[in-house]
N, C-alpha and C positions, 0 to 999 in steps of 0.2 A: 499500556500506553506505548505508542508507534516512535521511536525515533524521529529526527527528523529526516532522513536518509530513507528508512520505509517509509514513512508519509510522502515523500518527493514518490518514489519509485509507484506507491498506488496509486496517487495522484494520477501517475503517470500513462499508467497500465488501464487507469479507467477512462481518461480522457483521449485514448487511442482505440479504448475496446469494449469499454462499457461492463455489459453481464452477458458477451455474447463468449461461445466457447473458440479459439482461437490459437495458432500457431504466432508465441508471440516472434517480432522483429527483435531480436536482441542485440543486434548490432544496431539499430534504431532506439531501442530504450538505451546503452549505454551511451551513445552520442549525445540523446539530451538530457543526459542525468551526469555527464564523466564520471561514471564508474565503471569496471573493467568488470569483464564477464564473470570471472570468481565472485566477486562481490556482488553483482545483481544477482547470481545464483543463489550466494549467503540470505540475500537481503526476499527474493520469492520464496528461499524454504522458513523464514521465518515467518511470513505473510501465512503461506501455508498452516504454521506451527497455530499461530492466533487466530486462524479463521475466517480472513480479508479476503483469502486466494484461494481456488480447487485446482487440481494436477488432473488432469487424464492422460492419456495416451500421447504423450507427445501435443498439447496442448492447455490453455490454460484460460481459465475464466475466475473476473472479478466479483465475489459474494457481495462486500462490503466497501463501498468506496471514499469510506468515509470515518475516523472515530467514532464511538458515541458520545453524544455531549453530555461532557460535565455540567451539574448543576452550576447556572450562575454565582457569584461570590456573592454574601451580604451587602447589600448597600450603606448597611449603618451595622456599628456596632455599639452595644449596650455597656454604659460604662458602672453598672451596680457590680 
């Protein structure tokens, strides 16, 4: 489960980039995220870590833009 801080951040990265491969704006994601480039660095290698995000060469593309959804919660609960 994503943070809410990497949830913003992939949010972020897919609604600027999609699943194309890319030289991301990092002064442009920290602006609309205010977090300072250490931290979006923290915050890509764990994307990476879980799957969300690929590194190449100096570039970077969105796998996943999204959780997977948890099962809905019961609507009723049985009181036996």
């Amino acid at each position: 489960m994503l943070s809410d801080i990497e949830r913003k951040i992939l949010r972020i990265l897919w609604n600027q980039y999609k699943s194309e491969w890319v030289q991301p704006d990092a002064a442009k994601i920290c602006r609309i995220s205010g977090r300072s480039i250490e931290e979006l660095r923290a915050i890509i290698k764990a994307l990476v870590r879980d799957g969300y995000v690929e590194l190449g060469k100096g570039e970077l593309r969105v796998i996943r833009g999204w959780e997977p959804e948890s099962p809905p919660p019961p609507r009723w609960v049985s009181l036996d």
